[in-house]
VEXPA-35654 format. One record per residue (C-alpha): residue number from 1; y, z, x; residue in one letter; chain. Coordinates in nm, 3 decimals, decimal comma. Example, Ala and Ser with C-alpha at 12.3 -4.5 7.8 and 13.67 -1.06 7.14 Angstrom:
<nodes>
[node 1; [-0,450; 0,780; 1,230]; "a"; "A"]
[node 2; [-0,106; 0,714; 1,367]; "s"; "A"]
</nodes>
This chain:
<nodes>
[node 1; [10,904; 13,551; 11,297]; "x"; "A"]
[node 2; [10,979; 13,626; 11,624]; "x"; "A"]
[node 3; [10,810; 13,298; 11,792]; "x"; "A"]
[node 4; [11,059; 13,078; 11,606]; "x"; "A"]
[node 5; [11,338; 13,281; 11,692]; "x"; "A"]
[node 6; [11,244; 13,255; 12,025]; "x"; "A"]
[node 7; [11,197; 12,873; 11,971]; "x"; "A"]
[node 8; [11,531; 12,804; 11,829]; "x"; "A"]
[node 9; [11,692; 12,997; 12,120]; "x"; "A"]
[node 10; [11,559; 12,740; 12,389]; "x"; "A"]
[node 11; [11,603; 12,470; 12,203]; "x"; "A"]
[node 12; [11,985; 12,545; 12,146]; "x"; "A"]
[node 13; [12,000; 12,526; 12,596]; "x"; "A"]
[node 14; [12,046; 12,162; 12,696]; "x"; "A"]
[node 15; [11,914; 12,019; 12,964]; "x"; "A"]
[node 16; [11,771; 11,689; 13,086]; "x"; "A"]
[node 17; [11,394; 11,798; 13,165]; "x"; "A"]
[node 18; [11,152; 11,671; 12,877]; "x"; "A"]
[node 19; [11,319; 11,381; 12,800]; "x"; "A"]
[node 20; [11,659; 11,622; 12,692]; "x"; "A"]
[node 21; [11,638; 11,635; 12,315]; "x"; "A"]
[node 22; [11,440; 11,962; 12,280]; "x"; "A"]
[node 23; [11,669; 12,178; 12,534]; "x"; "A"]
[node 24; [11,402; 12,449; 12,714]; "x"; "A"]
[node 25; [11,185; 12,418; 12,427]; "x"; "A"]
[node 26; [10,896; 12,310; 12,667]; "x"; "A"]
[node 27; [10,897; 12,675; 12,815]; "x"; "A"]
[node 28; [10,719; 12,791; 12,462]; "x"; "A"]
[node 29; [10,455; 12,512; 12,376]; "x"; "A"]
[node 30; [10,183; 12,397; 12,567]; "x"; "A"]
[node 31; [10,213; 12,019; 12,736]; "x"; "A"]
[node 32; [10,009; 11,878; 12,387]; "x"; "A"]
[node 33; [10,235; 12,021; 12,139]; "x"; "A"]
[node 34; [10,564; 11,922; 12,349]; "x"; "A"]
[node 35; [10,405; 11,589; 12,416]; "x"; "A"]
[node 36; [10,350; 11,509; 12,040]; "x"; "A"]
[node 37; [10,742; 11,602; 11,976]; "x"; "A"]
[node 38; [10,860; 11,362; 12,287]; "x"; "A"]
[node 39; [10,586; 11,052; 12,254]; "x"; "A"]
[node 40; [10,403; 11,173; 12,570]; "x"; "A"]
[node 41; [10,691; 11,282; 12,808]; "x"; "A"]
[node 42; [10,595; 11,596; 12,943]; "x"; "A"]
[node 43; [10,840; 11,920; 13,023]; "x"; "A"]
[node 44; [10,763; 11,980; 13,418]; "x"; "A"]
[node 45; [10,938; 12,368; 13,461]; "x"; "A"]
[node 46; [11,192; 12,297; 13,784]; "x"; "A"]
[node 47; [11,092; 12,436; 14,168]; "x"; "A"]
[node 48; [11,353; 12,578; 14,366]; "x"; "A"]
[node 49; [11,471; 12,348; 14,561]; "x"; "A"]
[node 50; [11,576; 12,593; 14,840]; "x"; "A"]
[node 51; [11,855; 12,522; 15,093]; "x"; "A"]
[node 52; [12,010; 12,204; 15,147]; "x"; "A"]
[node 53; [11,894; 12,010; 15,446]; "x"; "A"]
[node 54; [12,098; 11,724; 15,482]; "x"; "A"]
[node 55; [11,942; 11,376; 15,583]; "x"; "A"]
[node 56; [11,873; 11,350; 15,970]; "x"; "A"]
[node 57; [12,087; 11,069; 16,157]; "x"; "A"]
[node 58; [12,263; 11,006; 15,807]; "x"; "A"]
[node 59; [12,610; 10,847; 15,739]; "x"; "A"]
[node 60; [12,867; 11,094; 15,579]; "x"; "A"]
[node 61; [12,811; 10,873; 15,232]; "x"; "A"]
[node 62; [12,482; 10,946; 15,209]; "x"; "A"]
[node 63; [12,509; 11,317; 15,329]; "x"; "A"]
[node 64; [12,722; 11,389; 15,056]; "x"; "A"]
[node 65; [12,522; 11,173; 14,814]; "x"; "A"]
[node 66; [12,193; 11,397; 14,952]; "x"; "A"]
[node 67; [12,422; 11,672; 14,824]; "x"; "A"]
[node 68; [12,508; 11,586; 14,496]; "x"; "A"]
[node 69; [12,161; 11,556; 14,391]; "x"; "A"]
[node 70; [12,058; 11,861; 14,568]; "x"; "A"]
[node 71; [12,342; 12,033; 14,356]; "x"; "A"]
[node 72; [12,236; 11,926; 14,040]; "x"; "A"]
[node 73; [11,843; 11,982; 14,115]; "x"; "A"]
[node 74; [11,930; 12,374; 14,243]; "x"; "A"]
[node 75; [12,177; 12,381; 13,894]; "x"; "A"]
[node 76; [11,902; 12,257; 13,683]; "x"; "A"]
[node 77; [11,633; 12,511; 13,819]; "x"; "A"]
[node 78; [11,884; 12,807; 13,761]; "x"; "A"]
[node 79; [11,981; 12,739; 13,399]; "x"; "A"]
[node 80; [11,624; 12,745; 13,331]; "x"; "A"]
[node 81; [11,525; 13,053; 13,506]; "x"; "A"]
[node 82; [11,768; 13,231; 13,363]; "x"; "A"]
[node 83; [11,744; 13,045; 12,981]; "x"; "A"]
[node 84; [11,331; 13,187; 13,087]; "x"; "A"]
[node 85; [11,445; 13,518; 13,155]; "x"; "A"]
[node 86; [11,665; 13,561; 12,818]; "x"; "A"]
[node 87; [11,374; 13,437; 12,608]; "x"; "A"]
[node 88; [11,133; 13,707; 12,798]; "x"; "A"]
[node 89; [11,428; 14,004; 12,728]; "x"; "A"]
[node 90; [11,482; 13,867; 12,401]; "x"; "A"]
[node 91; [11,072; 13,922; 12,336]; "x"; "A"]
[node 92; [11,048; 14,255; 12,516]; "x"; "A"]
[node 93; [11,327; 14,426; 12,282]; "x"; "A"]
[node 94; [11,128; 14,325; 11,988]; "x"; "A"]
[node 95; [10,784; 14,408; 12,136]; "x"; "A"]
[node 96; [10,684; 14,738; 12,159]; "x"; "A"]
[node 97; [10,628; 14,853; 12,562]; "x"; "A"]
[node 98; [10,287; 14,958; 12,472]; "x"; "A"]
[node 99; [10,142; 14,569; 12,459]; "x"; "A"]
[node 100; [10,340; 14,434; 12,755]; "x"; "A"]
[node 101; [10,256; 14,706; 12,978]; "x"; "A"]
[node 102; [9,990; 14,557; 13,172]; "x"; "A"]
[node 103; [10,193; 14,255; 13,262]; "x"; "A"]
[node 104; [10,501; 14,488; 13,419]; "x"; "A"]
[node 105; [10,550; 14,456; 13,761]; "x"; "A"]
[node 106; [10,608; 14,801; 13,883]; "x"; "A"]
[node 107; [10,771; 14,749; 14,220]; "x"; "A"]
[node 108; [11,077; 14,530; 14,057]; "x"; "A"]
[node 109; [11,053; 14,644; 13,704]; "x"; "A"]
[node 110; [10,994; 14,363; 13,570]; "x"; "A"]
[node 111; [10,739; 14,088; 13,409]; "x"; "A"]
[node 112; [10,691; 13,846; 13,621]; "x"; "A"]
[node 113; [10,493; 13,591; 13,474]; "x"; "A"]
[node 114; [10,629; 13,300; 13,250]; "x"; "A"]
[node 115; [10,713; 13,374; 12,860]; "x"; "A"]
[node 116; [10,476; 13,106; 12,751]; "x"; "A"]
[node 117; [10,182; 13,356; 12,957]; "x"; "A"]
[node 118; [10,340; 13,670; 12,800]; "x"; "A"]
[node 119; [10,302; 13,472; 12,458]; "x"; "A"]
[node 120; [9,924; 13,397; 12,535]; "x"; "A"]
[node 121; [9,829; 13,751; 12,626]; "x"; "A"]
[node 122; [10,000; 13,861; 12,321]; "x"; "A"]
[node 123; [9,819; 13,645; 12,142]; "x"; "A"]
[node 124; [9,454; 13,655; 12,308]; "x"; "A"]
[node 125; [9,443; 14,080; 12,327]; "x"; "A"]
[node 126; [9,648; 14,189; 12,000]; "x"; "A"]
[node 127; [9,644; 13,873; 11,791]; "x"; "A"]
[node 128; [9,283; 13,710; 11,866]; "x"; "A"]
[node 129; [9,213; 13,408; 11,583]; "x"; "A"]
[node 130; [8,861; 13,325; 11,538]; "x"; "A"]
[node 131; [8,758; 12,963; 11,500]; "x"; "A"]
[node 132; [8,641; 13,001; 11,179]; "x"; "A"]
[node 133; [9,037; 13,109; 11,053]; "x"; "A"]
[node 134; [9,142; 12,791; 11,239]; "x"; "A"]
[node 135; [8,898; 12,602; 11,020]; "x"; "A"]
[node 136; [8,919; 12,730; 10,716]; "x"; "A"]
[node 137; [9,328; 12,679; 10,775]; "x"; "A"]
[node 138; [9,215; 12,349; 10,848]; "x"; "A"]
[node 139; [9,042; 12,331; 10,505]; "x"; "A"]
[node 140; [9,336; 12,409; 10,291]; "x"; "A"]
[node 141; [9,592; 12,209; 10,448]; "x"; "A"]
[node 142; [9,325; 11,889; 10,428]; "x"; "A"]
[node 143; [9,275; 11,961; 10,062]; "x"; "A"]
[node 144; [9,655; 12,078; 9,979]; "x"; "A"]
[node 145; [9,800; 11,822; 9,723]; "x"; "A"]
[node 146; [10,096; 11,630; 9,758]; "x"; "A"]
[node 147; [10,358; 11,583; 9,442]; "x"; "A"]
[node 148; [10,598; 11,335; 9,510]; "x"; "A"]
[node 149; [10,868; 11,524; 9,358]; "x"; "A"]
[node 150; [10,837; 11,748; 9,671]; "x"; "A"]
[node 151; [11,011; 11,651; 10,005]; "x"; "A"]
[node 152; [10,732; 11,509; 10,244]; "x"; "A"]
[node 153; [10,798; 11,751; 10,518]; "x"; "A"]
[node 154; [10,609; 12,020; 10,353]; "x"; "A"]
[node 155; [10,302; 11,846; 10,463]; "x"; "A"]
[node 156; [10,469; 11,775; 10,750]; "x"; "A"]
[node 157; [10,518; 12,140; 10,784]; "x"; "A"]
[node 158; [10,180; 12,307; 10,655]; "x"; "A"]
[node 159; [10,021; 12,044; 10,966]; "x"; "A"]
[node 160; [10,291; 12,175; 11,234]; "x"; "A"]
[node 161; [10,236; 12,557; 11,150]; "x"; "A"]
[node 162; [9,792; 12,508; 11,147]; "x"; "A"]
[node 163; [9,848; 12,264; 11,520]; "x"; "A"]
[node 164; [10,060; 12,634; 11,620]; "x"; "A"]
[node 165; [9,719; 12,870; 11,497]; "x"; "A"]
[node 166; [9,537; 12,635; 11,654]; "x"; "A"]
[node 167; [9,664; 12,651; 11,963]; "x"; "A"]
[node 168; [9,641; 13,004; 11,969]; "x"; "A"]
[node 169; [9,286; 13,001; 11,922]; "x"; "A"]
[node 170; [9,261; 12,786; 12,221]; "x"; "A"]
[node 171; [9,152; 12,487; 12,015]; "x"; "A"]
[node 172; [9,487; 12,252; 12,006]; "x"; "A"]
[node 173; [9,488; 11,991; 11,773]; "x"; "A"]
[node 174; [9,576; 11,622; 11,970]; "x"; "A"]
[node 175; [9,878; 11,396; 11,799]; "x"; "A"]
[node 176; [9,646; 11,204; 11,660]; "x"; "A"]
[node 177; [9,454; 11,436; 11,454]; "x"; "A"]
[node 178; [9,787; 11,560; 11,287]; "x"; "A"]
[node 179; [9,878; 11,183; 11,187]; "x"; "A"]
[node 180; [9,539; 11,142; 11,040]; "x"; "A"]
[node 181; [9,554; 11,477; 10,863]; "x"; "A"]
[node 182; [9,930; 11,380; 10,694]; "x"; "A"]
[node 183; [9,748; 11,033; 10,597]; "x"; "A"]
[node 184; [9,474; 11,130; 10,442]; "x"; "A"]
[node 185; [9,700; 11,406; 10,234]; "x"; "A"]
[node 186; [9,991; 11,095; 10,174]; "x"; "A"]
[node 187; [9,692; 10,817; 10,063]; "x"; "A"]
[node 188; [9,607; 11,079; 9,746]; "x"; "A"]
[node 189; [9,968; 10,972; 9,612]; "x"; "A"]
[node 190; [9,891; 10,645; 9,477]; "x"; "A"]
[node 191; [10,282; 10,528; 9,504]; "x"; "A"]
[node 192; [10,267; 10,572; 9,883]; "x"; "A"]
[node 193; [9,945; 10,391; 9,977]; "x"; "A"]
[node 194; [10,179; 10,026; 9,986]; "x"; "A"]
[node 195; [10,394; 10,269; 10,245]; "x"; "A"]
[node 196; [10,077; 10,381; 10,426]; "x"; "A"]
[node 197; [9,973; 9,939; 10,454]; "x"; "A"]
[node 198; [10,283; 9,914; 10,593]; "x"; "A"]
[node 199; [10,278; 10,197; 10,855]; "x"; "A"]
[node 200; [9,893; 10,105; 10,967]; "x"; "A"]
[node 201; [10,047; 9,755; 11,089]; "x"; "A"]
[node 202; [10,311; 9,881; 11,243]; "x"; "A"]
[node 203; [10,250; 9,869; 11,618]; "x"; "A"]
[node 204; [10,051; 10,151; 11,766]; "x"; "A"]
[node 205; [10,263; 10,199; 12,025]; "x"; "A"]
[node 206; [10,527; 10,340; 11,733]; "x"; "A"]
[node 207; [10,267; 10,462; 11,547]; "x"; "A"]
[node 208; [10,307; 10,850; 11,657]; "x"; "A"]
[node 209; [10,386; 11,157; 11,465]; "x"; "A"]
[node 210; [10,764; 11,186; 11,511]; "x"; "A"]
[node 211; [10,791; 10,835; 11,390]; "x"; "A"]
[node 212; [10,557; 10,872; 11,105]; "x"; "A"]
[node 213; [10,790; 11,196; 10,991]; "x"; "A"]
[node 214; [11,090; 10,930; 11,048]; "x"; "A"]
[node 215; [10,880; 10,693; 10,798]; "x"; "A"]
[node 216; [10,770; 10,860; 10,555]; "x"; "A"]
[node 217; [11,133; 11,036; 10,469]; "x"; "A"]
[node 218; [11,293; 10,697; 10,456]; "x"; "A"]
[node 219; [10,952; 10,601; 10,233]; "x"; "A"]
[node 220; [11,057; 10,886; 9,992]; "x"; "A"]
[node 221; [11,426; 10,783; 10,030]; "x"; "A"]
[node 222; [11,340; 10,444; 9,887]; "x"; "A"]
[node 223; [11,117; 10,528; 9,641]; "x"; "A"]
[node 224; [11,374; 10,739; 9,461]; "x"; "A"]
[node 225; [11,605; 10,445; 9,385]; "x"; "A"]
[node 226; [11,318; 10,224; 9,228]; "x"; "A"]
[node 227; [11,375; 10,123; 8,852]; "x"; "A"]
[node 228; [10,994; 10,138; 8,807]; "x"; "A"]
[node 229; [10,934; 10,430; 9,020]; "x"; "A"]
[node 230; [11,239; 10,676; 8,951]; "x"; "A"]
[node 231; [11,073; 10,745; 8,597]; "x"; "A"]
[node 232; [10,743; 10,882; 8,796]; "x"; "A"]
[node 233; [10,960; 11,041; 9,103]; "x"; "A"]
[node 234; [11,213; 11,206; 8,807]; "x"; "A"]
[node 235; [10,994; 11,316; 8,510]; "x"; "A"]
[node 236; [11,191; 11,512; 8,348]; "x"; "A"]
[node 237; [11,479; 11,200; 8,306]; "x"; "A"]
[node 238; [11,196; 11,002; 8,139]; "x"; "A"]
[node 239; [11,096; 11,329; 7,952]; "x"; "A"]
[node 240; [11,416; 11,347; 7,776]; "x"; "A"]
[node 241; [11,405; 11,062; 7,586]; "x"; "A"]
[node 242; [11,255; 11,148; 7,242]; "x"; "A"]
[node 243; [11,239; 10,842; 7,101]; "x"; "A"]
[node 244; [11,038; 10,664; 7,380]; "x"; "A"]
[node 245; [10,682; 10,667; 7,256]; "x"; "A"]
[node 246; [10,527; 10,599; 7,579]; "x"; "A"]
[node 247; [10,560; 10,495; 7,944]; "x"; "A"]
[node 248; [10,369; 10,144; 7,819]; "x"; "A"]
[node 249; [10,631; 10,119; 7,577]; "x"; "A"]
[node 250; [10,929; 10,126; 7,827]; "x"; "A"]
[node 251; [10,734; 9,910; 8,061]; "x"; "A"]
[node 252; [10,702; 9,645; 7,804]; "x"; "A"]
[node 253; [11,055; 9,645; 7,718]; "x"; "A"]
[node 254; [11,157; 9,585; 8,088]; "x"; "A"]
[node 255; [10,917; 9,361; 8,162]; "x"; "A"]
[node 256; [10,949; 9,165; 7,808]; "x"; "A"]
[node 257; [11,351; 9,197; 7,820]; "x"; "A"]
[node 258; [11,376; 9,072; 8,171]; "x"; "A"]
[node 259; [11,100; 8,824; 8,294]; "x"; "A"]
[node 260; [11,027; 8,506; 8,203]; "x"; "A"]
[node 261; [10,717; 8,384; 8,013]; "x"; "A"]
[node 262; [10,415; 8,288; 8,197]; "x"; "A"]
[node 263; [10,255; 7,972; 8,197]; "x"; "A"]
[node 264; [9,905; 7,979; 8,015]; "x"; "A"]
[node 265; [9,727; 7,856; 8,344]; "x"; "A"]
[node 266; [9,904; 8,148; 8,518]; "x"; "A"]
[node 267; [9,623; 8,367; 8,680]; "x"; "A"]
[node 268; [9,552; 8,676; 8,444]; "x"; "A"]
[node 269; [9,324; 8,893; 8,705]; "x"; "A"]
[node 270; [9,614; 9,064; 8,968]; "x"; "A"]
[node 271; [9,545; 8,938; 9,325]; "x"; "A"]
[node 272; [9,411; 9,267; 9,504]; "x"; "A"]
[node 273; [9,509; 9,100; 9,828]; "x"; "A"]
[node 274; [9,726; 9,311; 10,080]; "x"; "A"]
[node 275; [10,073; 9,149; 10,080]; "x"; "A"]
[node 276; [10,182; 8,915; 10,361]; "x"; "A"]
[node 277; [10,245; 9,187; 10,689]; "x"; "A"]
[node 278; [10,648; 9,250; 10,723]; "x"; "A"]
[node 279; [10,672; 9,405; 11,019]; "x"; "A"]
[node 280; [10,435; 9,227; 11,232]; "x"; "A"]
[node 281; [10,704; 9,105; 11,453]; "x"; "A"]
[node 282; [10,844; 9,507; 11,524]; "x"; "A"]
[node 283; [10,820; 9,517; 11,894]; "x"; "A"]
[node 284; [10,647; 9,811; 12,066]; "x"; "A"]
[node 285; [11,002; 9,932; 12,120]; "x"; "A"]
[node 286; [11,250; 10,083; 11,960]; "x"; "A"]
[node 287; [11,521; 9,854; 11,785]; "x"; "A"]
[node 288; [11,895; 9,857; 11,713]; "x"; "A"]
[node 289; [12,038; 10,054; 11,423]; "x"; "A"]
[node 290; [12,093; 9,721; 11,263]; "x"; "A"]
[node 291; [11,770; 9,543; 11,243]; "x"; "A"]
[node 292; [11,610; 9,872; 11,129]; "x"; "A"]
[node 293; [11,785; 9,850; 10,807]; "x"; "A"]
[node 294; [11,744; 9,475; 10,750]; "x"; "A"]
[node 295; [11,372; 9,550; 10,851]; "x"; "A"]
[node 296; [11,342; 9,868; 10,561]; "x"; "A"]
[node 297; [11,539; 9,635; 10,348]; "x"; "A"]
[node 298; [11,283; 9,359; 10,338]; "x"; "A"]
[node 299; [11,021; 9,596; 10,303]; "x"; "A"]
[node 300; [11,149; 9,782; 9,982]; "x"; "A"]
[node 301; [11,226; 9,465; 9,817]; "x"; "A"]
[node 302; [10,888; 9,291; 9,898]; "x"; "A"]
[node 303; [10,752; 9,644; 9,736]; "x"; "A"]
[node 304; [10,940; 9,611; 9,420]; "x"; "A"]
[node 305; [10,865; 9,227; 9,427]; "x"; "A"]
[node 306; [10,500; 9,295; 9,427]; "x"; "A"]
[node 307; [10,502; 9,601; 9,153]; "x"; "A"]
[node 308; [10,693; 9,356; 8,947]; "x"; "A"]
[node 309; [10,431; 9,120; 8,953]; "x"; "A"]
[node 310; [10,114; 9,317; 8,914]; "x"; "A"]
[node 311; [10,323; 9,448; 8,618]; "x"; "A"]
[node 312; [10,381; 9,142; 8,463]; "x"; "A"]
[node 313; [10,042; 9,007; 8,465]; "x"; "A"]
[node 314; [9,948; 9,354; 8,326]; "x"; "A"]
[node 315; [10,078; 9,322; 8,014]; "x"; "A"]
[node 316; [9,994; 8,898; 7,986]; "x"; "A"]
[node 317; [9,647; 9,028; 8,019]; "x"; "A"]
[node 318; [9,693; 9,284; 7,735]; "x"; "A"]
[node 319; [9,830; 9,049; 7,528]; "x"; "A"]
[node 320; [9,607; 8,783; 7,534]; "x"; "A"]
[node 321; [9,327; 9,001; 7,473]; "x"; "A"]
[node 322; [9,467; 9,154; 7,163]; "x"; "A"]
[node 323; [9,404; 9,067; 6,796]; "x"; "A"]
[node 324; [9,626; 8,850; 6,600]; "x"; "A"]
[node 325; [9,722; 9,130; 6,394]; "x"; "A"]
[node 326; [9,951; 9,077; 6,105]; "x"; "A"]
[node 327; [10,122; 8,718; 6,168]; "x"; "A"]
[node 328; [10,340; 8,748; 5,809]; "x"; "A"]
[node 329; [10,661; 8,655; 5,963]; "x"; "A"]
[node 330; [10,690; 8,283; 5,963]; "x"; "A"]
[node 331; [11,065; 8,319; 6,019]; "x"; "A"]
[node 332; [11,088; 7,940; 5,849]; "x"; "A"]
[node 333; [11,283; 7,830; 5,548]; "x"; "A"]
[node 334; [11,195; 7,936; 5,165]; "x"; "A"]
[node 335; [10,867; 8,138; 5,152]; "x"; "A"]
[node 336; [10,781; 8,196; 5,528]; "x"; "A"]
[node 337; [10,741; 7,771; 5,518]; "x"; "A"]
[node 338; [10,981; 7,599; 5,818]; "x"; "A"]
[node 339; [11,054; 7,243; 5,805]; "x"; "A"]
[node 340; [10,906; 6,990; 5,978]; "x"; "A"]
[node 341; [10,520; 6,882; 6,030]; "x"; "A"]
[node 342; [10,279; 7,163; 6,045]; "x"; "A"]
[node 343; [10,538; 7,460; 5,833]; "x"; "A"]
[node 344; [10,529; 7,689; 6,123]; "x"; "A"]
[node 345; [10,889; 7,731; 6,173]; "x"; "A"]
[node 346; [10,983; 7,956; 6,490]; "x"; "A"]
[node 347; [10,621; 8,067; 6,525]; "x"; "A"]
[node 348; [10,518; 8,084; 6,896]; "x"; "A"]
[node 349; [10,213; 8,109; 7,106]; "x"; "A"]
[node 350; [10,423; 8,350; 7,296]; "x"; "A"]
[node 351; [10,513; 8,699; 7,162]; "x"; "A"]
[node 352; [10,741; 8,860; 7,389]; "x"; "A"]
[node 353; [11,015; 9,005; 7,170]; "x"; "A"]
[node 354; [11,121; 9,258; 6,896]; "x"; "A"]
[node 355; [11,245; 9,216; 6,582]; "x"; "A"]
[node 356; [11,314; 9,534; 6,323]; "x"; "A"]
[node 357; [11,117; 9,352; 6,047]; "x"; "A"]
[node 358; [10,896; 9,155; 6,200]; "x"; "A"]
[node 359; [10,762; 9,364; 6,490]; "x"; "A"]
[node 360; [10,656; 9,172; 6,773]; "x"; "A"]
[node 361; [10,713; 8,795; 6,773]; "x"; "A"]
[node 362; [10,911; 8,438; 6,901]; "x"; "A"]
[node 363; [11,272; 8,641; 6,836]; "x"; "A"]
[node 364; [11,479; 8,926; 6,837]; "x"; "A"]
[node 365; [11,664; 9,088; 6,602]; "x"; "A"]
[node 366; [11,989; 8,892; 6,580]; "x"; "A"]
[node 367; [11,806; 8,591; 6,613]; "x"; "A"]
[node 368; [11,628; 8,641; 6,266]; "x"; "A"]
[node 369; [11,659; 8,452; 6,002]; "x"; "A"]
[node 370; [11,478; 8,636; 5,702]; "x"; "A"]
[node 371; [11,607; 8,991; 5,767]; "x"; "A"]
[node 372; [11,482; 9,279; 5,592]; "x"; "A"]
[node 373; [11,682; 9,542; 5,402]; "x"; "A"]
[node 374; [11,741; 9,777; 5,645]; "x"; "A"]
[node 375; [11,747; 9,535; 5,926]; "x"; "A"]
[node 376; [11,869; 9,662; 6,216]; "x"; "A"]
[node 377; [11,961; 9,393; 6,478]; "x"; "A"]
[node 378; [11,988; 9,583; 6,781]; "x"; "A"]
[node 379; [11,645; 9,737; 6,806]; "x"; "A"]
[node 380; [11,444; 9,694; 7,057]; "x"; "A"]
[node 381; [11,100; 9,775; 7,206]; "x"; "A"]
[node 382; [11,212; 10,086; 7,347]; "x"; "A"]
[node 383; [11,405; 10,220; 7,041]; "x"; "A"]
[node 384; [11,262; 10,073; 6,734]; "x"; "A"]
[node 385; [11,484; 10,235; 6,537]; "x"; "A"]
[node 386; [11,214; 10,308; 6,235]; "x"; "A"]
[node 387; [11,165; 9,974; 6,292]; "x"; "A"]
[node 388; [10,803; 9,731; 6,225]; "x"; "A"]
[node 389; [10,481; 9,734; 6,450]; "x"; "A"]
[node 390; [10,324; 9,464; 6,403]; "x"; "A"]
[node 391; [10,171; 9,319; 6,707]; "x"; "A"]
[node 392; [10,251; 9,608; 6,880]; "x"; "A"]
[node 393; [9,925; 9,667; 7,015]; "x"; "A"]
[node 394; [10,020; 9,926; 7,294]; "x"; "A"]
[node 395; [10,138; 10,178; 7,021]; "x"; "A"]
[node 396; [9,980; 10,320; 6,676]; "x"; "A"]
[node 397; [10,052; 10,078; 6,390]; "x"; "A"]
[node 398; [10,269; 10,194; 6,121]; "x"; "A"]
[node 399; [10,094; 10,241; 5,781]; "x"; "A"]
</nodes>
């Protein structure tokens, strides 16, 4: 496409106007557009700044001074005339004559006007867009859906190319729309909407759209590396595993292998209270590259903290409402019987591991002490090995 040829040309011309990290790209979009790239610093095109007139009754420091900065303001204005000019012969070799005609001077031969006015008449006579394309663009990008497997910028990019249609329909979308349109396409990803907390507290000063691309990438980046969440974010890895049953069967054997057990006045209904604010103490400005790592850091692992959690009291509430299914292994001395008052042996309240004969109950399967024939000591929840279910509610009982 010849518009983001023409794009990447300017932007590869440095200079210092538009807050310098977009080159000339200011001489192609309109002050909204630029302004949503720069957080609101505007690309003011350079006058010339004619001859140089030095300073009347001035010392020979500052006259030379005076000319120093007249040097670099006449240097400035000619790199983008001519960086204007290349962009507008660039266009008019790939244009045919016929559609530029009527903006060709005929006394100097050639168009006089700026390329961003040669792009609007191009676009306004040959290449009209009706509001109703514009909103029914508007339509599909709102109601596009996200899959986390896919790298966030193509929502990112789907909003960037309907702001460009927009704007040549003379309707240009504001900053703020475009953050609001990303959101609502990000909150329809249920593993983002802790990111999306996080980002609404953020200050709004920092809350603008290159920073919310800048977010939402690192938001990804984390998510990726999560124990918990790399089995949703890699599907196929958890896909592979043939002998997994379930995703509530994994879960169980993490959270069963590596938590403690609860106490029985723990609360069983998950707190749906926001988590404690991290970042309330960002300031409005940017910060070294040092405390935005610690900052991401805490954030991740308050995350991962709180999945953990909800998690765990998850599966406490599962089990407690479950029956008491078969309770035959009394893992005590001579006929299920264990010493001492009662003859319960190692029966417990609390059934949080796996045993190949006994299914689900107070041990494991080196820890048993009435083994069946095929015992196999090293299964677990997540390989059973052929194993028993009993009191494994979660998945179908063997028969």
């Amino acid at each position: 496409m010849i518009l983001t040829e023409l794009k990447a040309n300017a932007s590869s011309v440095p200079t210092t106007l538009g807050g310098g990290l977009h080159g000339h790209l200011g001489l192609l979009l309109s002050d909204a557009r630029y302004t949503a790239l720069t957080t609101n610093v505007l690309f003011a095109t350079p006058i010339n700044p004619g001859p140089f007139t030095p300073p009347a009754a001035g010392t020979a420091a500052q006259i030379e001074a005076s000319r120093d900065v007249w040097k670099e303001a006449k240097l400035t204005f000619e790199i983008c005339q001519a960086t204007e000019k290349a962009l507008i012969a660039q266009l008019v070799e790939t244009i045919d004559p016929v559609y530029l005609r009527s903006l060709l001077n005929r006394a100097t031969g050639q168009y006089a006007t700026s390329i961003r006015a040669i792009l609007l008449h191009l676009f306004s006579t040959y290449g009209k867009i009706t509001p109703q394309q514009v909103k029914a663009k508007e339509m599909e990008v709102h109601n596009m859906h996200y899959d986390i497997s896919q790298p966030v910028d193509t929502v990112f990019n789907a909003i960037d190319d309907l702001g460009e249609l927009a704007d040549h329909a003379n309707s240009p979308m504001s900053p703020q729309q475009m953050i609001d349109l990303a959101y609502v396409i990000f909150a329809r990803q249920p593993i983002l909407q802790q990111d999306l907390r996080i980002w609404n507290r953020r200050p709004a000063a920092i809350r603008d759209w290159p920073n919310m691309m800048i977010y939402l990438r690192e938001a990804q980046s984390d998510l990726s590396t999560l124990p918990t969440a790399a089995d949703m974010y890699h599907p196929a890895a958890a896909h592979h595993q043939a002998n997994v049953t379930s995703m509530a069967n994994l879960v169980a054997q993490r959270l069963l292998d590596s938590m403690p057990t609860l106490p029985n006045n723990y609360p069983i209904e998950p707190s749906l209270q926001p988590p404690p604010d991290p970042v309330t103490t960002v300031p409005p400005v940017p910060v070294d590259m040092a405390n935005a790592i610690s900052q991401r850091t805490n954030e991740l692992q308050l995350r991962e903290t709180n999945l953990m959690t909800q998690m765990q009291q998850m599966m406490t509430l599962m089990m407690n409402n479950s029956n008491d299914g078969d309770r035959s292994n009394r893992n005590g001395g001579r006929g299920g019987r264990g010493r001492g008052r009662g003859g319960r042996g190692n029966r417990s309240s609390s059934v949080r591991k796996y045993c190949h004969t006994h299914g689900a109950c107070a041990h494991n399967g080196t820890e048993c002490n009435t083994p069946g024939a095929n015992h196999q000591a090293s299964a677990t929840f997540a390989n059973m090995m052929g194993g028993s279910n009993n009191n494994c509610y979660w998945i179908t009982p063997s028969t």
